[in-house]
Residue frames as qw, qx, qy, qz and C-alpha x, y, z in Angstrom:
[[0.041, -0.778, -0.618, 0.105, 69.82, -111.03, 127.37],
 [0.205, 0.666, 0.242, 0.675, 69.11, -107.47, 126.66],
 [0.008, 0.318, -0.484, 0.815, 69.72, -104.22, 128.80],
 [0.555, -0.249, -0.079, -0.789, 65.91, -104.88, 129.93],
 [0.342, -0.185, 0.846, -0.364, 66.14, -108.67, 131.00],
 [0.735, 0.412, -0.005, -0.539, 64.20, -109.82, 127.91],
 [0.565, -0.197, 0.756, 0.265, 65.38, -113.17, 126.83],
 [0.290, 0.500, -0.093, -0.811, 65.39, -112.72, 123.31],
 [0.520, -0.145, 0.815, 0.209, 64.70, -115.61, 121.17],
 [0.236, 0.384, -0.535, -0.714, 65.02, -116.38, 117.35],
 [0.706, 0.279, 0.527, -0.382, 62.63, -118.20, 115.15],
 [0.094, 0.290, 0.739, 0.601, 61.12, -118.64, 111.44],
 [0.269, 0.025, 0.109, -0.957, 58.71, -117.13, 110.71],
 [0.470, -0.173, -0.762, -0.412, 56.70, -119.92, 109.59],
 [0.639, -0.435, -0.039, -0.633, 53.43, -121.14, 111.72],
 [0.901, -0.233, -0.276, 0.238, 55.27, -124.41, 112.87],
 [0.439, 0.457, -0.290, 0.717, 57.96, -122.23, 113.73],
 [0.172, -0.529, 0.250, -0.793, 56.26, -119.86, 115.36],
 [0.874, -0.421, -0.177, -0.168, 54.05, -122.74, 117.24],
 [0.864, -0.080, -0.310, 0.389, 57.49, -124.29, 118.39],
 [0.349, 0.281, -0.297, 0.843, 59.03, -120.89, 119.65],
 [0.512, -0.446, -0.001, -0.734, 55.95, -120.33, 121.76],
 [0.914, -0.340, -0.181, -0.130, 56.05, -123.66, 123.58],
 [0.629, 0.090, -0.425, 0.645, 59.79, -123.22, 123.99],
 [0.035, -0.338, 0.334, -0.879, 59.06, -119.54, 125.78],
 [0.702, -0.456, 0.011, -0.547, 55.70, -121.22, 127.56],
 [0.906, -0.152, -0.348, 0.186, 58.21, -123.84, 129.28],
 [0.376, 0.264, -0.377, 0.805, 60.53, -121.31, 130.24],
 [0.374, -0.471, -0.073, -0.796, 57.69, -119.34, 131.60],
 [0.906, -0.283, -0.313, -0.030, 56.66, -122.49, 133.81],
 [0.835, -0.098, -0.216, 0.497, 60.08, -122.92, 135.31],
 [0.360, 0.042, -0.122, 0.924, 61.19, -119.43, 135.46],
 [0.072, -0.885, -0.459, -0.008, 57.73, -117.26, 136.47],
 [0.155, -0.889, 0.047, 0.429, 57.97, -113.52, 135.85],
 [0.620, -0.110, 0.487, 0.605, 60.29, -114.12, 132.81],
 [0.453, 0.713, -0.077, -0.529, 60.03, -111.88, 130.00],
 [0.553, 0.007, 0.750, 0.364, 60.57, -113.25, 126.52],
 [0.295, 0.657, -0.280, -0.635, 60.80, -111.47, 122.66],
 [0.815, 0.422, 0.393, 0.060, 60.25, -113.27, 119.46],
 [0.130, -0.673, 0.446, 0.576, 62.54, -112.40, 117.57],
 [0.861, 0.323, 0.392, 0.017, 61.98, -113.62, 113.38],
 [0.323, -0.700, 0.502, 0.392, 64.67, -114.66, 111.19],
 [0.822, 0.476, 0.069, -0.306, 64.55, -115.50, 107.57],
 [0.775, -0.172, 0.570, 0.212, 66.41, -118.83, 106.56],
 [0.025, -0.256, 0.771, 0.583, 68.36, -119.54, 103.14],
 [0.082, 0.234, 0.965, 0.091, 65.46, -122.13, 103.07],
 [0.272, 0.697, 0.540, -0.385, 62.72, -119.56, 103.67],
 [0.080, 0.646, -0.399, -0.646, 64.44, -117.12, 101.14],
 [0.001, -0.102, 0.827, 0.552, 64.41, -120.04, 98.06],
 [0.641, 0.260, 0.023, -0.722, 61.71, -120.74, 95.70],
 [0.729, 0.281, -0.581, -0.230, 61.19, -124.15, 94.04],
 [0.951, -0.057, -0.297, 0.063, 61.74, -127.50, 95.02],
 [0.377, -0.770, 0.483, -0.177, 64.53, -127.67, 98.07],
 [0.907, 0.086, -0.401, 0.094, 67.62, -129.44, 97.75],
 [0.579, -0.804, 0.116, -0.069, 69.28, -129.46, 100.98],
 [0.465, 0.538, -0.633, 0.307, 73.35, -129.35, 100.90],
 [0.751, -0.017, -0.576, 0.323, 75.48, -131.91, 102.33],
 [0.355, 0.242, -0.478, 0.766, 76.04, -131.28, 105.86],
 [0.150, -0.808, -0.564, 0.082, 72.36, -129.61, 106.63],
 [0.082, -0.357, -0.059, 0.928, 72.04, -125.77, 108.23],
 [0.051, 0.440, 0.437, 0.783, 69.77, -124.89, 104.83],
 [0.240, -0.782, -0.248, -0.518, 67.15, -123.52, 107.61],
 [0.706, -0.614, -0.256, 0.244, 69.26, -123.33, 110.71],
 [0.686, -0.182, -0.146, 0.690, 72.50, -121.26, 109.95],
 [0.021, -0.664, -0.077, -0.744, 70.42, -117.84, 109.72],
 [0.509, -0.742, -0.134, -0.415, 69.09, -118.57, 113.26],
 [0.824, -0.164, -0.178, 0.511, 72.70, -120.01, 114.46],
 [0.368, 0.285, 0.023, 0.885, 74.58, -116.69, 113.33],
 [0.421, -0.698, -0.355, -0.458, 71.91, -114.84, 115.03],
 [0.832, -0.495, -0.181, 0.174, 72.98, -116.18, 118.37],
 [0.741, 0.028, -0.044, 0.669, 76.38, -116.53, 117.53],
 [0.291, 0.359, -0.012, 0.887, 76.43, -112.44, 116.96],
 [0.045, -0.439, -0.643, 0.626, 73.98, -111.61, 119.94],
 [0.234, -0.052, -0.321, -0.916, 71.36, -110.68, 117.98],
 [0.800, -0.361, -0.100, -0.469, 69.15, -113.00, 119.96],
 [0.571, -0.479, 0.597, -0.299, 69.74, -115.02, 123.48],
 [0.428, -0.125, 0.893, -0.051, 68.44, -118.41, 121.98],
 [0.405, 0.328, -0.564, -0.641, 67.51, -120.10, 118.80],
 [0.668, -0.157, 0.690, -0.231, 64.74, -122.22, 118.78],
 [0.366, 0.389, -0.618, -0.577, 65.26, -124.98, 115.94],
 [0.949, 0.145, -0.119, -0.255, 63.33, -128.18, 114.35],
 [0.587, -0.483, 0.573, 0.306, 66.42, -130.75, 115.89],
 [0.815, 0.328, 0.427, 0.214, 66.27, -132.85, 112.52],
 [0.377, 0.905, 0.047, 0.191, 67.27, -129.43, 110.68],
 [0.031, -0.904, 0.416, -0.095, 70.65, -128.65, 112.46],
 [0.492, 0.628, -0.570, 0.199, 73.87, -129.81, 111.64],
 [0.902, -0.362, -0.236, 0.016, 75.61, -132.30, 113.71],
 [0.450, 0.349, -0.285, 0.771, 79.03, -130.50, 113.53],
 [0.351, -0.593, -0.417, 0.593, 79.89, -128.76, 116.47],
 [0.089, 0.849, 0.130, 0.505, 79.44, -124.68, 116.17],
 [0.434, -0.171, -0.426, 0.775, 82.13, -122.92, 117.87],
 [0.129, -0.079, 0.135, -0.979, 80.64, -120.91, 120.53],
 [0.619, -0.108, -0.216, -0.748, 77.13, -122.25, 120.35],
 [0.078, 0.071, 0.959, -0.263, 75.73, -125.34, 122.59],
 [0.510, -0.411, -0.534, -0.535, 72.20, -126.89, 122.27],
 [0.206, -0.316, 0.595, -0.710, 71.26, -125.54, 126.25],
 [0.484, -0.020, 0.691, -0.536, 68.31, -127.81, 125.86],
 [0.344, -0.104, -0.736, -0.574, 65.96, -130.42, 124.26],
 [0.486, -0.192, 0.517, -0.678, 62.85, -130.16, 125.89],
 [0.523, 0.066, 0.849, -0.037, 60.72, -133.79, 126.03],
 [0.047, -0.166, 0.732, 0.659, 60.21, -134.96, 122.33],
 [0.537, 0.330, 0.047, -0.775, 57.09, -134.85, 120.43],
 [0.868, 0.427, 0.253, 0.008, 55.53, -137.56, 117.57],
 [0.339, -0.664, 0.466, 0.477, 58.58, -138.86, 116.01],
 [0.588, 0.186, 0.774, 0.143, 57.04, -140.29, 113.30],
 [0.215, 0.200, -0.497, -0.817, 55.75, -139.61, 109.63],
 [0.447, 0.438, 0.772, -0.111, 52.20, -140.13, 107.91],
 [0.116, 0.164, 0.736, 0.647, 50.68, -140.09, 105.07],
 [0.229, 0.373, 0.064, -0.897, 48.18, -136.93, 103.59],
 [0.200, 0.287, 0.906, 0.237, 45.70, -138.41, 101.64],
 [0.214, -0.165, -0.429, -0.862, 43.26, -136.54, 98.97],
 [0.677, -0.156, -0.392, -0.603, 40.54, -138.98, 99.55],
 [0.652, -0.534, 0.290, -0.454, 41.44, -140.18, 103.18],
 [0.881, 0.266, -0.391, -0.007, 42.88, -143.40, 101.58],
 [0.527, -0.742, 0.395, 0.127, 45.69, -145.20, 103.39],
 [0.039, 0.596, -0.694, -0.402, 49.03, -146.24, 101.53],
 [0.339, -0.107, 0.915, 0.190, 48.34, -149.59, 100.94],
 [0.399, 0.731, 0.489, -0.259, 44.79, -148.32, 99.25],
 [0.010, 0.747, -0.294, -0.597, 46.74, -145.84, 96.99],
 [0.868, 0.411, 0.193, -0.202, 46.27, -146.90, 93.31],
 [0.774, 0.089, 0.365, 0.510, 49.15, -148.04, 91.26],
 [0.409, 0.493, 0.331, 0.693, 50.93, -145.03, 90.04],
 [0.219, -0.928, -0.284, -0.098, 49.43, -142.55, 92.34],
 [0.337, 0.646, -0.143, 0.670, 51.52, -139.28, 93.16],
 [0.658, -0.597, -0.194, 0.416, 53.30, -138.47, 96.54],
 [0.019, 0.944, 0.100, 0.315, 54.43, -135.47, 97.52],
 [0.654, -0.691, 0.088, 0.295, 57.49, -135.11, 99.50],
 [0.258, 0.811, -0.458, 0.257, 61.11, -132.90, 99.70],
 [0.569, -0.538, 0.620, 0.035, 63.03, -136.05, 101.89],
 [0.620, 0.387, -0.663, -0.159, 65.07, -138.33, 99.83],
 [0.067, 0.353, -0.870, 0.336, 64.67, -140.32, 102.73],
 [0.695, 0.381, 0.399, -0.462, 60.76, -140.73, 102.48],
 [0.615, 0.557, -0.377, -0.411, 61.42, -140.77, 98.78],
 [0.156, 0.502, -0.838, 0.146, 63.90, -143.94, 99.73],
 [0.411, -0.018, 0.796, -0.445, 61.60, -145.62, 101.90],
 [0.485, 0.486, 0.092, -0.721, 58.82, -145.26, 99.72],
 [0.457, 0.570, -0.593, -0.338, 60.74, -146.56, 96.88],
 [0.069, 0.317, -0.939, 0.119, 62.03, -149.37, 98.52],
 [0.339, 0.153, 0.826, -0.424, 58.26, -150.49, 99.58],
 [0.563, 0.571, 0.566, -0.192, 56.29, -149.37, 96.76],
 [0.464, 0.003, 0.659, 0.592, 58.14, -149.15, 93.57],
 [0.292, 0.466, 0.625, 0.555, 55.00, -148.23, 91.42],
 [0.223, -0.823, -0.294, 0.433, 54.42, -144.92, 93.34],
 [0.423, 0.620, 0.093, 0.654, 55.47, -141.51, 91.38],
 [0.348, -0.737, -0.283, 0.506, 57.31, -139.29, 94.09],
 [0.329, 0.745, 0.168, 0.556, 57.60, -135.64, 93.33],
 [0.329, 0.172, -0.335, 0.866, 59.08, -132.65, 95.05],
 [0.139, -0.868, -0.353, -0.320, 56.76, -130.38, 96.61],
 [0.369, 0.398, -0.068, 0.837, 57.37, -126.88, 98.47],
 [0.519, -0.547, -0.213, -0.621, 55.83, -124.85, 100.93],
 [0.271, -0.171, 0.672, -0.668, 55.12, -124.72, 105.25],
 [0.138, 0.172, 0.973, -0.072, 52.73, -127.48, 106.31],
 [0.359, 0.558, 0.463, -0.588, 49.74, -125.52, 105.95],
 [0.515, 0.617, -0.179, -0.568, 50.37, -124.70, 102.28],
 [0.199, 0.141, -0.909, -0.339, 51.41, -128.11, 101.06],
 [0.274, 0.255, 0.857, -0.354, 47.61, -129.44, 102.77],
 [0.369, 0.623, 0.328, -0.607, 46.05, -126.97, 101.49],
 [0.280, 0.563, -0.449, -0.635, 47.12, -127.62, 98.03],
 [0.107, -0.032, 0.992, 0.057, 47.00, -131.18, 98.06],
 [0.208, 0.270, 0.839, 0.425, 43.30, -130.53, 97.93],
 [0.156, 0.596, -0.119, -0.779, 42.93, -128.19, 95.80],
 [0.828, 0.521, 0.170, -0.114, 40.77, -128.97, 92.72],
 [0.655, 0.746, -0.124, -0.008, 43.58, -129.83, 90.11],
 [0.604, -0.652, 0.455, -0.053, 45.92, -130.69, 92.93],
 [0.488, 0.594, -0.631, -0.105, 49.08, -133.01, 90.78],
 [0.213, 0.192, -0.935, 0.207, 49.20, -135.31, 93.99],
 [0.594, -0.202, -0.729, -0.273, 47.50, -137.72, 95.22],
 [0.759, -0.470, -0.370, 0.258, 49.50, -137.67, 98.78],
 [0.425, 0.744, -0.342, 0.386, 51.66, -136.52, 100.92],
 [0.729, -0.260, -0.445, 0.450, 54.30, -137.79, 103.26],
 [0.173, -0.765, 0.035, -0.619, 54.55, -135.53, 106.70],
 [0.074, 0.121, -0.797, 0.587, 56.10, -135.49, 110.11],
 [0.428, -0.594, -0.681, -0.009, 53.54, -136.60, 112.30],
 [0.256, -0.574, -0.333, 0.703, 54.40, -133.22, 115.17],
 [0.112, 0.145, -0.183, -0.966, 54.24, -130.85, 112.70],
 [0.263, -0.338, -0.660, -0.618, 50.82, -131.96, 111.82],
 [0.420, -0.632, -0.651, 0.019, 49.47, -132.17, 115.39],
 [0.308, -0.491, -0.309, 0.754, 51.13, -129.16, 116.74],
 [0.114, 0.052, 0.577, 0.807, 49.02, -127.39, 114.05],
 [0.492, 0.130, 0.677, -0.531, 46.24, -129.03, 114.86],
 [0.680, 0.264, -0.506, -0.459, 45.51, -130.69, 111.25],
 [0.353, 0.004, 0.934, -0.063, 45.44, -134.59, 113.18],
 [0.753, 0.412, 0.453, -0.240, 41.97, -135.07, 111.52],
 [0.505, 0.747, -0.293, -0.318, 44.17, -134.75, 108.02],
 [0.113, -0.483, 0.868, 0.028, 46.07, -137.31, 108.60],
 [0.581, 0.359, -0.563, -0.466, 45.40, -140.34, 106.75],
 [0.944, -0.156, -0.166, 0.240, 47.59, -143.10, 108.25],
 [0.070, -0.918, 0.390, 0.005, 50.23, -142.89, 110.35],
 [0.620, 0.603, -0.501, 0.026, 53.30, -144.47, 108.92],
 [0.871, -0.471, 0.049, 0.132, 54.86, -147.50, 111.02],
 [0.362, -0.681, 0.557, 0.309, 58.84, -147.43, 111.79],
 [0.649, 0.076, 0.679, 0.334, 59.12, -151.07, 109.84],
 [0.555, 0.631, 0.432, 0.328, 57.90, -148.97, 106.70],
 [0.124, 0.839, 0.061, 0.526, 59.01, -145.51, 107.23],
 [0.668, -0.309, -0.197, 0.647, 61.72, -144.76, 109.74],
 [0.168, -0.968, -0.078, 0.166, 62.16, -141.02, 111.08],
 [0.720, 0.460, -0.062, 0.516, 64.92, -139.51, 110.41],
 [0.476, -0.240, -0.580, 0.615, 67.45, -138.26, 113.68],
 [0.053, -0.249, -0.254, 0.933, 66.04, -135.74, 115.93],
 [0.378, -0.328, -0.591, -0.633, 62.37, -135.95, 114.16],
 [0.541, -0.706, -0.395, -0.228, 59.76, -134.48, 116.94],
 [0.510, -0.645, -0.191, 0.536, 62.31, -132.49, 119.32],
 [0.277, 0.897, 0.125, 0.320, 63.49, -129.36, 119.25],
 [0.729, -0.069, -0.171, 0.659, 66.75, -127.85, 119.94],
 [0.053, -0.994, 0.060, -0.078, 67.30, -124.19, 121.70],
 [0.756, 0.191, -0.015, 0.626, 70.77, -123.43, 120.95],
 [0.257, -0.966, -0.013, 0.000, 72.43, -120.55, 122.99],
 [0.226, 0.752, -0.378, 0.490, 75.74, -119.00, 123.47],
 [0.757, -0.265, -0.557, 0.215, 77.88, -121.02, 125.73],
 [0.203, -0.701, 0.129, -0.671, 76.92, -118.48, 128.67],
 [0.111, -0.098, -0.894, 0.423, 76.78, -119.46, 132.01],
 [0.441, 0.123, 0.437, -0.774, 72.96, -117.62, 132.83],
 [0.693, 0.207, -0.296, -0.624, 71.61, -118.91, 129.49],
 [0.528, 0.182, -0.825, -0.088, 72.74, -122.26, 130.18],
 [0.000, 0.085, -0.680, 0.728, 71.33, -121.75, 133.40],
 [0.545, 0.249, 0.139, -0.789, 67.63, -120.55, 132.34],
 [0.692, 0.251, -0.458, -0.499, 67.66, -123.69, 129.94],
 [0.129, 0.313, -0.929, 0.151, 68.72, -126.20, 131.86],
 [0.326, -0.086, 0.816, -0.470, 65.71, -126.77, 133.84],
 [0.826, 0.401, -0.015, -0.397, 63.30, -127.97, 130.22],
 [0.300, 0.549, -0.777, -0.073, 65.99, -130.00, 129.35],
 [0.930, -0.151, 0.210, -0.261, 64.45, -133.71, 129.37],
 [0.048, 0.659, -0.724, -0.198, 67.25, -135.88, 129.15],
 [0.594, 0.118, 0.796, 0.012, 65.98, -139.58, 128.17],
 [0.670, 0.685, 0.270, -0.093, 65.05, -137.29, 124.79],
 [0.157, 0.867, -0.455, -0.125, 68.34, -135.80, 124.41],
 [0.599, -0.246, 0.761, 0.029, 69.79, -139.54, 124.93],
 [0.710, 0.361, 0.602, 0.058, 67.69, -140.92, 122.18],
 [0.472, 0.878, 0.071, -0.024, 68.69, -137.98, 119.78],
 [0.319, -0.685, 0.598, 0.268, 72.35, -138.68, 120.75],
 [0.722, 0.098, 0.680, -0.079, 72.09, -141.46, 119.68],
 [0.740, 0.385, 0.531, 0.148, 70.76, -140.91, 116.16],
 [0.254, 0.953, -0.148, -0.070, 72.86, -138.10, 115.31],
 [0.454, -0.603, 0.632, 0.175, 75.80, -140.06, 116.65],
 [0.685, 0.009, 0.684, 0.251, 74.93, -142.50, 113.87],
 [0.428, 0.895, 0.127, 0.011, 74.23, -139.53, 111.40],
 [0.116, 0.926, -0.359, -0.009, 77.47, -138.11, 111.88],
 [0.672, -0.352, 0.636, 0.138, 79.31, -141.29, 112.43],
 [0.765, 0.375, 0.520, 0.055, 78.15, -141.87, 108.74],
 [0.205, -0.335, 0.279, 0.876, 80.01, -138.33, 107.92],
 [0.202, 0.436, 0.689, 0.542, 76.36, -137.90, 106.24],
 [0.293, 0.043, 0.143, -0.944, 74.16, -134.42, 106.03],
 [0.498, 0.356, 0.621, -0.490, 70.29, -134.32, 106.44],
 [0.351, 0.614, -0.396, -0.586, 70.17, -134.64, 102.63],
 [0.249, 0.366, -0.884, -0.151, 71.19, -138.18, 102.45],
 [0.721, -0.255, -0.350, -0.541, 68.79, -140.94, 102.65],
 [0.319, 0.190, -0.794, 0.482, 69.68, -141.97, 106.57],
 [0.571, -0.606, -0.221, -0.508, 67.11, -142.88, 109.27],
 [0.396, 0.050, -0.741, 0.540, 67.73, -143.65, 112.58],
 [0.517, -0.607, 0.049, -0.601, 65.18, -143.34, 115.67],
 [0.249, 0.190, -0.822, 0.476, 66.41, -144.40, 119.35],
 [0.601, -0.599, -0.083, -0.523, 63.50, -145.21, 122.28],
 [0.414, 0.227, -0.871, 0.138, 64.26, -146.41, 125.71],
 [0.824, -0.212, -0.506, -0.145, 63.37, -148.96, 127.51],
 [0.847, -0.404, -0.190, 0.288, 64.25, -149.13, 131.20],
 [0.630, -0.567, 0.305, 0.434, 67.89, -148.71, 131.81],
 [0.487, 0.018, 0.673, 0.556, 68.74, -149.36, 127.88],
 [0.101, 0.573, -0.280, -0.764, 69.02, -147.54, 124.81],
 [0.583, 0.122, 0.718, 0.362, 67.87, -149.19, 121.73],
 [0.188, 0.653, -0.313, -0.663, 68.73, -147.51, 118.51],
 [0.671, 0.478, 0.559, 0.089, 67.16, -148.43, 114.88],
 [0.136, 0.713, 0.071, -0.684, 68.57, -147.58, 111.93],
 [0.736, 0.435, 0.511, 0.090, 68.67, -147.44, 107.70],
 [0.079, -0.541, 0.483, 0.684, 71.08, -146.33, 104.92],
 [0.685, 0.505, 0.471, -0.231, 69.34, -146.37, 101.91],
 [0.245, -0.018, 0.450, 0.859, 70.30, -145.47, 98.01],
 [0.321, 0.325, 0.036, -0.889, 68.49, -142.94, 96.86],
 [0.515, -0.018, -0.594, -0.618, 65.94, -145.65, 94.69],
 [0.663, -0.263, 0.403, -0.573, 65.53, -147.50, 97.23],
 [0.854, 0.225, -0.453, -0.118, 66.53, -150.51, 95.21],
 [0.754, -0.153, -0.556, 0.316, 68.99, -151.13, 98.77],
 [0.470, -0.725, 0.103, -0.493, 68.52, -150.73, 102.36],
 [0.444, 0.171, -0.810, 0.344, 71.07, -151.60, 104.78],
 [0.532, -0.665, -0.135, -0.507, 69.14, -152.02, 108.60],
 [0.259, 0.182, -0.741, 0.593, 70.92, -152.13, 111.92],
 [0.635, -0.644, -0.094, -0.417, 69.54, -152.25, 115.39],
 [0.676, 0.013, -0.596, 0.433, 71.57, -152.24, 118.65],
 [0.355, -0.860, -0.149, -0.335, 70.87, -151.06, 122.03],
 [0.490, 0.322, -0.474, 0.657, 73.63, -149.97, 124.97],
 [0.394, -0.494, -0.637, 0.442, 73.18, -148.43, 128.35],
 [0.007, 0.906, 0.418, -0.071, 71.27, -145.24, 128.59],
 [0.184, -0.931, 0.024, 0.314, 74.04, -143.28, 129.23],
 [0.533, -0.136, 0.669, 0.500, 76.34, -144.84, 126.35],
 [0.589, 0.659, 0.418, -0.208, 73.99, -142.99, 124.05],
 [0.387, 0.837, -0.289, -0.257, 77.06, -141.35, 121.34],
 [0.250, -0.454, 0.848, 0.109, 78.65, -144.51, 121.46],
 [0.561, 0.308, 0.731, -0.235, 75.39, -146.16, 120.26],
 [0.600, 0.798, -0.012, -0.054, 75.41, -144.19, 117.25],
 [0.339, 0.690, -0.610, -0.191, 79.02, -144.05, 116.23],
 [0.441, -0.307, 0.841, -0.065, 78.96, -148.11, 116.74],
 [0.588, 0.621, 0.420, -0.304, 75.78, -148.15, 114.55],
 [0.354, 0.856, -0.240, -0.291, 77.61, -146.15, 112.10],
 [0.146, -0.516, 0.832, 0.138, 80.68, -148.93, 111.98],
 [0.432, 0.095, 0.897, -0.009, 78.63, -151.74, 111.51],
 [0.488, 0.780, 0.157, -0.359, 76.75, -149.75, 108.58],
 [0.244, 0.738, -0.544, -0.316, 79.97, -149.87, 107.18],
 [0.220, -0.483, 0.833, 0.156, 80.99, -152.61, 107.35],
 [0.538, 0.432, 0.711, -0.135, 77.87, -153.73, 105.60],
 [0.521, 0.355, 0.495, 0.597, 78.47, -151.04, 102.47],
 [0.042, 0.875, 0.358, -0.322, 77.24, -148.17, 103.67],
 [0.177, -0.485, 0.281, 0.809, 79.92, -146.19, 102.47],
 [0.162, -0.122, 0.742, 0.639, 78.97, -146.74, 98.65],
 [0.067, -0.744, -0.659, -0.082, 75.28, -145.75, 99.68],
 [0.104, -0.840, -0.071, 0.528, 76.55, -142.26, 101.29],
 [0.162, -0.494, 0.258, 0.814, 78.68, -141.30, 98.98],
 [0.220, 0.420, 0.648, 0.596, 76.52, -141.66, 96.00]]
């Protein structure tokens, strides 16, 4: 914190951004009354490129402007989209909290309101995940997927636009309701067809391993979401795979018990390997790097590394 007692905290600049760095400082606000709190925007590699986004191995493409931030005390606490940050540790940097997770799912943008299975032969889809693009593939072959570009608001709003190239488009489900576009939503995509992909609908505030900051976050910190995102990062990084690679994995529990779903795909979708095993709640990075063994031992490898 600053000389003033201003927690200072980093962002995007984008409107989901900014929506998510406002609900992180109106939870603190709750729990800590009388807090002060600074936006603080920070422009990403990812906000900085034009065209079509390929995300390098490893992730970070929009997280390692608002990491270094932190890291050089240029803000208290970075809040990030979880899916988006790296699973490597970051010396010096802890995620102080995940606060309780949001729609973890994905649905489908529709021109003409249509749902997928309505979608004519050939029709165009929109999406930057090779892991939609995977799914996709693997269920409907005769689909044309394309890149597209752009914060949620400008990929809607183009879609329909007169002269608009797609048909669809594939979208987290939170980022559409914490917008408030729900009535745009089409269909929302089941798991069996379209599997999330780890840490999809939470958000991660990543601070300087301090003792106050870790203090001021502790008390949003919902831990039955941070469990379930162990989990599927444990089986992300168990796979040694970035957010780049077609890998899904979503964890929900149940009681006492973890149960963790997930899918290594090739990038056509022509094969999909699927696990599913569940462990005690508190076994949750063991649940993913066990996932991640038995992925192998089914071929994954020779799906990541392509």
């Amino acid at each position: 914190m600053n000389r003033t007692n201003t927690l200072r905290i980093g962002t995007r600049g984008s409107r989901l951004a900014l929506w998510q760095a406002q609900h992180a400082c109106a939870l603190l606000q709750r729990v800590w009354p009388g807090i002060e709190t600074e936006l603080v925007i920070i422009r990403s590699q990812g906000d900085r490129q034009s065209g079509a986004i390929q995300p390098p191995t490893g992730g970070g493409f929009f997280t390692a402007a608002l990491s270094l931030a932190v890291a050089q005390g240029e803000v208290d606490v970075a809040v990030h989209s979880l899916k988006d940050l790296p699973t490597a540790a970051q010396p010096g940097l802890v995620i102080g909290a995940i606060p309780r997770r949001g729609a973890a799912g994905d649905v489908l943008v529709s021109r003409d309101a249509l749902p997928l299975a309505r979608l004519p032969m050939g029709a165009v889809i929109g999406t930057g995940s090779p892991r939609r693009v995977a799914q996709l593939r693997h269920h409907r072959p005769d689909l044309e997927l394309v890149p597209v570009r752009g914060n949620v608001h400008t990929r809607v709003e183009r879609l329909l636009e007169r002269g608009s190239p797609c048909d669809a488009l594939l979208l987290a489900e939170a980022g559409m309701l914490r917008l408030g576009l729900e009535s745009r939503i089409s269909e929302r995509l089941p798991p069996d067809l379209m599997l999330p992909p780890p840490g999809q609908g939470a958000l991660a505030l990543q601070c300087r391993e301090e003792e106050m900051l870790l203090r001021l976050l502790a008390p949003i910190d919902h831990a039955p979401t941070r469990q379930a995102v162990n989990a599927e990062r444990g089986f992300l990084a168990g796979l040694a795979s970035g957010c780049s690679a077609p890998v899904a994995a979503w964890a929900t529990t149940v009681g006492d018990r973890l149960r963790l779903r997930g899918r290594v795909l090739a990038a056509d979708g022509s094969r999909m390997i699927e696990l599913a095993l569940e462990a005690p709640r508190g076994d949750d990075l063991l649940l993913g790097e066990h996932m991640a063994q038995r992925a192998f031992e089914q071929g994954a490898a020779e799906l990541v590394e392509a």
